[in-house]
N, C-alpha and C positions, 0 to 999 in steps of 0.2 A: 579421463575425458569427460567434462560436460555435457548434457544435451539442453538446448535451449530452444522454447518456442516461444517466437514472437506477435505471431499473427492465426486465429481463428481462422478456416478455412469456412464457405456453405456444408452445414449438416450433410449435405447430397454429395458433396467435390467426390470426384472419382482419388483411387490412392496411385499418387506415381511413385511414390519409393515404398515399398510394403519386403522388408528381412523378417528373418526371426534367427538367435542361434547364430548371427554371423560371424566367426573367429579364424584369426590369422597369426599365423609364428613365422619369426623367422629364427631358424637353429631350436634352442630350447626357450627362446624368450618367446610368449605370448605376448601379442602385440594389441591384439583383437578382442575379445572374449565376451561372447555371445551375445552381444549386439541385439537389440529386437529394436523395430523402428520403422511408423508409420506418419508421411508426410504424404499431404492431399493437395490437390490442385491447388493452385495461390497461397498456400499457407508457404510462411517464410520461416527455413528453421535454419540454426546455427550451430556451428560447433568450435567449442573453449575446450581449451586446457593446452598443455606444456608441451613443448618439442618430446618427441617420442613417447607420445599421449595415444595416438594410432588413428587421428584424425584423416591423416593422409592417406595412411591405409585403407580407413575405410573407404572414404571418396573414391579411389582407385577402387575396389572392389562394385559398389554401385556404378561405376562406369564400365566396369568389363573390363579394366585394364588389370586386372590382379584375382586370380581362381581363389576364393576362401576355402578352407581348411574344413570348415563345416558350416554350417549353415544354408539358407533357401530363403530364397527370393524374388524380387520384381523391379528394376526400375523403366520407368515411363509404358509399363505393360507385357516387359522380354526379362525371361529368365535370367538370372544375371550370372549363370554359370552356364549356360547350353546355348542363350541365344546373343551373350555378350557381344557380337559384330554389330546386331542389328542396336543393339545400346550405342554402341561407338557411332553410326552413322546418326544420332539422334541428338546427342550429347558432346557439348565443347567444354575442355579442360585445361588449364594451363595455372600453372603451378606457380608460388611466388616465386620462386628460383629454378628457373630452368636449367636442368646440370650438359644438356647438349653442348649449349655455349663458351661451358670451361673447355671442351675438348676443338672446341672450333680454332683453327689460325687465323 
């Protein structure tokens, strides 16, 4: 995976996504692996690369919806392993493919 910045933040911007270390497996495959990664107020960042690149993954981990494996954290100022609720009430997610809708009649 990629990591791409677009946009300069002010010197001062507080940091709303601050990891270090962040890593995710699913079975024996490392999906994750140790991530460190600091985006500040208004700075726009992005992320490239390939279907099972672990893009998703992380996203879902900085939102609370997915515990990593190792690593510590912050996004928008809540722990992103102990206080991931208060992430979720903060943060809107939706995904380019919603898989609820394959199981809906």
């Amino acid at each position: 995976m990629s990591q791409t910045h677009h946009a300069e933040p002010p010197a001062d911007a507080p940091l709303i996504i601050n990891v270090s270390g962040l890593t995710k497996s699913f079975g024996s495959t490392k999906i994750v692996d140790g991530i460190d990664m600091q985006v500040s107020e208004g700075e726009i960042y992005g992320f490239l690369g390939p279907n099972g690149s672990g893009k998703t993954t992380t996203i879902r981990m900085l939102c609370g919806l997915l515990t990593p494996d190792a690593g510590t954290g912050t996004c928008l100022g809540h722990d992103i392993i102990s206080e991931s609720a208060l992430i979720k009430l903060k943060v809107g997610y939706m995904t380019q493919r919603f898989s609820l809708y394959e199981d809906l009649s």
